[in-house]
LUMGU-8285 format. One record per atom (N, C-alpha, C): x, y, z. Coordinates in steps of 0.2 Angstrom, whole numbers, plus 2048, in hexadecimal, padded with zeros to 3 digits. Example, Ala and Ser with C-alpha at 12.3 -4.5 7.8 and 13.67 -1.06 7.14 Angstrom:
% residues 2
8427E4827;83E7EA827;8427F0827;8407F5823;8447FB824;840800827;
This chain:
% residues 244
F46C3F7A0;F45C3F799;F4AC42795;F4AC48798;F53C4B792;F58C48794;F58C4579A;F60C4079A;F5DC3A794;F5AC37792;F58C3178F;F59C35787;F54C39789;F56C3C77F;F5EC3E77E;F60C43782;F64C4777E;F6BC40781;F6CC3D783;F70C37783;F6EC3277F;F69C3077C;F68C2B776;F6AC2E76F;F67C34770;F6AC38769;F71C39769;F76C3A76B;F7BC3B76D;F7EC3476A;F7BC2F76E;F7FC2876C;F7EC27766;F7AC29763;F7AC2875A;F7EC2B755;F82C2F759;F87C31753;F8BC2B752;F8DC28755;F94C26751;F8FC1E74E;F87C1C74D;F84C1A74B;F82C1D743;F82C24741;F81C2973D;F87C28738;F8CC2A73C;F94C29738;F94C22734;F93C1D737;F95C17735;F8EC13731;F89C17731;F85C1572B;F81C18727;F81C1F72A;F7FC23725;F84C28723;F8BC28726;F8FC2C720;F94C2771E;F93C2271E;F98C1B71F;F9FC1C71F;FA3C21725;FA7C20728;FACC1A729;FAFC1A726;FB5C14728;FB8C14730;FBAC10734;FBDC10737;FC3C13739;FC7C1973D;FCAC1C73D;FCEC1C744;FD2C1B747;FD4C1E74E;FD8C2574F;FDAC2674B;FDDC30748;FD7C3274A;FD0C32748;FC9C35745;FC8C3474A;FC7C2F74D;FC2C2E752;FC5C3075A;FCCC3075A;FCFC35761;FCFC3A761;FCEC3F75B;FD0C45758;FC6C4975B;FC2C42758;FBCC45759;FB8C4475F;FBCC40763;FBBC3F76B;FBEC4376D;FC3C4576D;FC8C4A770;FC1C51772;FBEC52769;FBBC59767;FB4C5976B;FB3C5376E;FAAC54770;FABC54777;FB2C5077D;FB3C52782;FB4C5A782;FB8C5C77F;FB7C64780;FB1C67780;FAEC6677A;FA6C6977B;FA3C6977F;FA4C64783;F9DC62787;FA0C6378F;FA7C6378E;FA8C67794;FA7C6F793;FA8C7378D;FA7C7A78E;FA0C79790;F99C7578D;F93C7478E;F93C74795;F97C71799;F95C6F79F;F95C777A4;F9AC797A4;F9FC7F7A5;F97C837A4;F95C8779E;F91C8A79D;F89C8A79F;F88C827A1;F81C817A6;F83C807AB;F89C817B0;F8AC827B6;F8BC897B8;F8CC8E7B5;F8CC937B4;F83C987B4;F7FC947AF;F7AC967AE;F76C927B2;F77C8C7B7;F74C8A7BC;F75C8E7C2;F7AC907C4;F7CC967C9;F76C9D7C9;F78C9E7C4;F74CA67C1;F69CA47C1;F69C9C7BE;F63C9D7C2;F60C9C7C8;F64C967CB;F61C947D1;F63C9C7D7;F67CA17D5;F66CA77D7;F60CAA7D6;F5FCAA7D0;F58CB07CE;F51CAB7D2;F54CA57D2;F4DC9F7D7;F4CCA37DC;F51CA47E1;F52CA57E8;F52CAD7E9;F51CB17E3;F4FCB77E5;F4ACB97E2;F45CB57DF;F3ECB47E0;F3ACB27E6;F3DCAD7EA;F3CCAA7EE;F3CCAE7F4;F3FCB47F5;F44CBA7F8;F3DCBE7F8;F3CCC17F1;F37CC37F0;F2FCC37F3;F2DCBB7F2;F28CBA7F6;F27CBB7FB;F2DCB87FF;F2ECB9806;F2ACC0808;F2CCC5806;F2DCCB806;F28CCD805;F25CCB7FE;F1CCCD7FF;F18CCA806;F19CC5806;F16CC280B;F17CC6813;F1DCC7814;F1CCCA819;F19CD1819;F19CD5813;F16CDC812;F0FCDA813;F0ECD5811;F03CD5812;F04CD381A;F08CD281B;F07CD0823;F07CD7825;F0DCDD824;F0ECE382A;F07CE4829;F05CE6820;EFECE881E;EF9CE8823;EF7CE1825;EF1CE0829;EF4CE2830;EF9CE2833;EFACE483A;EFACEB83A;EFBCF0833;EFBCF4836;EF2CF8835;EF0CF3832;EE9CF6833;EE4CF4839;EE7CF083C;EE5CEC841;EE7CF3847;EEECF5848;EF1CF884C;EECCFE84D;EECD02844;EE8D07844;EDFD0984A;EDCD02849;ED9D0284D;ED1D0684D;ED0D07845;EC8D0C845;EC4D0683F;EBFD07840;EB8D0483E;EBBD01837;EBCD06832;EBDD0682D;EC3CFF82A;EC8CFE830;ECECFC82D;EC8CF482F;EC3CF282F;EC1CEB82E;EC0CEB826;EBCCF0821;EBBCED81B;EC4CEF817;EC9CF181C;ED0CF281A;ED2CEB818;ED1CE681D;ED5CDF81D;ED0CDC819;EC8CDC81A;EC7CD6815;ECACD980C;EC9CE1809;ECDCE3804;ED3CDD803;ED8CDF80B;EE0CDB80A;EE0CD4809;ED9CD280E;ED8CC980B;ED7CC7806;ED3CCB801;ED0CCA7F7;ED7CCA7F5;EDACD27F6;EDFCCF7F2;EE5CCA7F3;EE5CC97FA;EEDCC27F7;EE6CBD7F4;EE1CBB7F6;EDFCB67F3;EE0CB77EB;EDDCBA7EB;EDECBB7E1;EE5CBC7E2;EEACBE7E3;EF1CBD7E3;EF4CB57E0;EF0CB17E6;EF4CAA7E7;EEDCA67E2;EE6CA97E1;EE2CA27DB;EE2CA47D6;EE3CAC7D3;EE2CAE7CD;EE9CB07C8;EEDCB37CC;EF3CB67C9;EF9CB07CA;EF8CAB7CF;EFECA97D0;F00CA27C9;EFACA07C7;EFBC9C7C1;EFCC9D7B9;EFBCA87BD;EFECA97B7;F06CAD7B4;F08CAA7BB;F10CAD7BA;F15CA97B6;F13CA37B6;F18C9D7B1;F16CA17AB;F12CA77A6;F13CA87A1;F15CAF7A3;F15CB27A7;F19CB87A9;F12CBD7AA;F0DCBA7A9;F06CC07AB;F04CC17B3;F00CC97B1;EFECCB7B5;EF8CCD7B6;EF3CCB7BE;EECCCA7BC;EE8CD07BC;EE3CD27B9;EDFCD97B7;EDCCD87BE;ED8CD17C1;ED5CD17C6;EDACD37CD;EDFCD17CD;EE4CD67D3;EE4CDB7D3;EE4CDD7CD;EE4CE57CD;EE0CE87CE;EDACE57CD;ED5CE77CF;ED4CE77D6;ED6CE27D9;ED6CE07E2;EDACE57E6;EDFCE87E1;EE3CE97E5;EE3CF47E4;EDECF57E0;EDBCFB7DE;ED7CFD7E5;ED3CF57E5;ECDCF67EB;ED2CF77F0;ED6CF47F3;ED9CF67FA;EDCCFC7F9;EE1CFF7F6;EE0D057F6;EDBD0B7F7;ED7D097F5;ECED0D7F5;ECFD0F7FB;ECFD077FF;ECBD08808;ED1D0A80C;ED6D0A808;EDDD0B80E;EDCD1480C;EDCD17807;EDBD1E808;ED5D22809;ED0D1C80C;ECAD1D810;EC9D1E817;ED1D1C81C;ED0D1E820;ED0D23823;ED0D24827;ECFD2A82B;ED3D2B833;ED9D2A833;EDBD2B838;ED9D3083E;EDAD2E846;ED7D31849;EDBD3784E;EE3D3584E;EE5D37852;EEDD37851;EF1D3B855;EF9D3A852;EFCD32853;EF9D2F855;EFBD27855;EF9D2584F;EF4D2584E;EF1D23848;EF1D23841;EF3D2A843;EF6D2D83D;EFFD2C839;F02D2883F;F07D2583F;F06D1F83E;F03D1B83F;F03D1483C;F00D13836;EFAD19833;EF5D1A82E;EFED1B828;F04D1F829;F08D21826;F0DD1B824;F0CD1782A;F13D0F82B;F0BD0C826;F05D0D826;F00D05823;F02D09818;F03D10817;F04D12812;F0BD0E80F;F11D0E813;F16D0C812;F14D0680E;F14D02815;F12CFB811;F0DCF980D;F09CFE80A;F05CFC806;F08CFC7FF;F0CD027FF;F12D047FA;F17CFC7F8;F19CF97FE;F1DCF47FD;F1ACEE7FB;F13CEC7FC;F11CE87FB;F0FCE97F2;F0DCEF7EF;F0FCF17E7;F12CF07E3;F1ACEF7E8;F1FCF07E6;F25CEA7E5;F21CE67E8;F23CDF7EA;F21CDB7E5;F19CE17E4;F15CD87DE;F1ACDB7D8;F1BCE07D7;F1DCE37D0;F25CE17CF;F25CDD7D7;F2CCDA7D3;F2CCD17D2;F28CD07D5;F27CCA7D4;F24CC77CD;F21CCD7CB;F1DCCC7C3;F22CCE7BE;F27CD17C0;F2ECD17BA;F34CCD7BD;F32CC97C3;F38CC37C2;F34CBB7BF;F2BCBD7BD;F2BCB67BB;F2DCB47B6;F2CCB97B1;F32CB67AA;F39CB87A9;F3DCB47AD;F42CB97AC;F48CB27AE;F45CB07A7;F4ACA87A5;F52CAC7A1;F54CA679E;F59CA679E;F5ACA9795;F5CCAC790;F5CCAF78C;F5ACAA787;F58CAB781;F56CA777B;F5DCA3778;F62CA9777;F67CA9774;F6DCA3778;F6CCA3781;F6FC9F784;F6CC97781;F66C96781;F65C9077E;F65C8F779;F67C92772;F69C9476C;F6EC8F76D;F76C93772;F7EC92773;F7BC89775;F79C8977A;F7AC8177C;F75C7C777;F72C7F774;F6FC7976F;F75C79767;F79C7F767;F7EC7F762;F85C7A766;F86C7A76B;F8AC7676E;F88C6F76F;F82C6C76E;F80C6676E;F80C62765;F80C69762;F80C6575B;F85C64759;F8AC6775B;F93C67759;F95C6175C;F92C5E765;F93C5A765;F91C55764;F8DC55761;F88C5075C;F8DC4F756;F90C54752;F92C5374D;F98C5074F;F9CC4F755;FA2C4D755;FA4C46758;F9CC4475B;F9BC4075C;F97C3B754;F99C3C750;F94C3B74B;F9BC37746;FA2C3B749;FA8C39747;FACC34748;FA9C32751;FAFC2B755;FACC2574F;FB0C21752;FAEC19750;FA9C18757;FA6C11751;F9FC0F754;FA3C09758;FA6C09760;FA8C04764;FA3C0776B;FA4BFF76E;FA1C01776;FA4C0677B;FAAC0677C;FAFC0B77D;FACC1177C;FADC14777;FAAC1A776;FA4C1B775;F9FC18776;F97C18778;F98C1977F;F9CC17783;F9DC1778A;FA0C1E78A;FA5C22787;FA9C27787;FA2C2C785;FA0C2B783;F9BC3077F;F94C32783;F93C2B787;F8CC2C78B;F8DC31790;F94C31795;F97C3179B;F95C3979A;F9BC3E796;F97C43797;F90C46794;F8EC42792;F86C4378C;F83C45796;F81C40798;F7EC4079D;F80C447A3;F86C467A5;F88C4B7A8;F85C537A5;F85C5479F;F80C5B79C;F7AC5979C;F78C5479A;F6EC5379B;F6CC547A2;F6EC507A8;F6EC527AE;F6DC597AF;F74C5D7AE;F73C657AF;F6DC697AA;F6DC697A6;F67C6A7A0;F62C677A4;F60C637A6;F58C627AA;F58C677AF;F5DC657B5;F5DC6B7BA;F5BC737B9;F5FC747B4;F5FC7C7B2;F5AC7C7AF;F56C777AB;F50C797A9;F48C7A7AD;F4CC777B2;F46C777B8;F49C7D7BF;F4DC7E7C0;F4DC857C2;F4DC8C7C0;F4DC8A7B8;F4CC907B5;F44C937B4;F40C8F7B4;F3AC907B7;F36C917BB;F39C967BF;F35C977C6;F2FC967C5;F2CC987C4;F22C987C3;F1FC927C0;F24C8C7BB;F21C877B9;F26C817BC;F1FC7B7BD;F22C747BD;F20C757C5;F22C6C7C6;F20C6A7CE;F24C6F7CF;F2CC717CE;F33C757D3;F2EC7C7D3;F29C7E7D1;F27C867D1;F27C887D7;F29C927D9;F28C957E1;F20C927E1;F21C8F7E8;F1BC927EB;F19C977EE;F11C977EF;F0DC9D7F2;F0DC9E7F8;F0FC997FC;F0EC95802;F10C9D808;F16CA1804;F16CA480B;F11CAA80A;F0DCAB804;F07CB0806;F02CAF807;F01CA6807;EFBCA280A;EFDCA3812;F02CA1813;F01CA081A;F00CA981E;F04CAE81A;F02CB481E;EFBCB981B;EF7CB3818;EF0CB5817;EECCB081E;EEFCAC81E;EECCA9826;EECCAC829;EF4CAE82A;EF3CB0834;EF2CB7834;EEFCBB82F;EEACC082D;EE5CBC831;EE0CBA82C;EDACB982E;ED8CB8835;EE0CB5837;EDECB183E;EDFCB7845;EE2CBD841;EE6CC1848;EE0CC7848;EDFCC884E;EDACCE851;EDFCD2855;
């Protein structure tokens, strides 16, 4: 759909020139104004290749970051499992509530950059029961210190995941490339109205729409089908439940 828009509107300048600003025929004019709208639209292009790089970066270290969570609620559970006293059963089902509210509650709400009261609250209760235990022994007391670590990290992970949801690409950046589409609009506004340069004019149009969809859809990690999945803190809330 933005290749379709922003390519038809595009082709109507030099339909604009010739009937509504009724433009005579020129070839000076019309080389002069070709000439000015292939440069724009390769600086255009130049600058969302640039700011495609810099997101599909910020993607993959989101993506980085899940991982990350997910393996931490994994050490979580094994090191409660490890620790090995009564207490560390109502530990995992605490660690089970929260990724689930993690992945039903909070996760639909990071495409707006929020974060859930209900997690925090889930994640208040597991801390409750984690400095409820009671170690028994110097072994125990060593893995009760490696189960604190990771509980640290697993805090520390959501609190980065919850300041990478909105963390798109500047106002100001979409400001520049909507000011670079108008000027090529206006210059295009100036060719003569042949097939030629309907052909000249589409060719880059649709090399920037292209890039413009893509970047608009990796810059939203959290929204649309391309959104991170949950998938790696679902699967290491399974092989939680599943390991004794």
């Amino acid at each position: 759909m933005t290749i379709v828009i922003t390519t038809g509107v595009m082709l109507l300048g030099p339909q604009v020139g010739r009937y509504i600003f009724r433009l005579p025929a020129s070839q000076t004019r019309d080389a002069s104004a070709f000439d000015g709208f292939k440069i724009v639209m390769s600086t255009t292009s130049v600058v969302l290749a640039l700011a495609i790089i810099q997101a599909n970066t910020t993607l993959h270290n989101v993506e980085s970051v899940i991982a990350k969570e997910a393996a931490a609620i994994t050490a979580v559970d094994s090191a409660l499992l490890a620790i090995d006293v009564p207490e560390a059963a109502s530990v995992r089902a605490s660690l089970a509530d929260y990724g689930s509210a993690l992945v039903a509650v909070e996760w639909p709400g990071l495409a707006h950059g929020q974060r859930s009261a209900i997690v925090d609250a889930n994640f208040g209760n597991l801390i409750k029961h984690v400095l409820a235990l009671a170690p028994r022994d110097v072994r125990q007391e060593a893995l009760y210190a490696a189960l604190l670590r990771y509980i640290e990290g697993v805090a520390t992970l959501r609190e980065e995941r919850l300041i990478s949801a909105p963390d798109t690409l500047p106002v100001y950046f979409w400001v520049t490339v909507g000011g670079f589409m108008i000027l090529a609009f206006a210059l295009a506004v100036l060719t003569d109205r042949t097939r030629s340069r309907a052909v000249g004019i589409a060719g880059p149009t649709i090399v920037v729409a292209l890039m413009l969809a893509f970047l608009v859809i990796v810059d939203l990690p959290f929204s649309g089908e391309t959104s991170v999945s949950p998938m790696p803190i679902q699967k290491a809330l399974i092989a939680n439940a599943n390991r004794t």
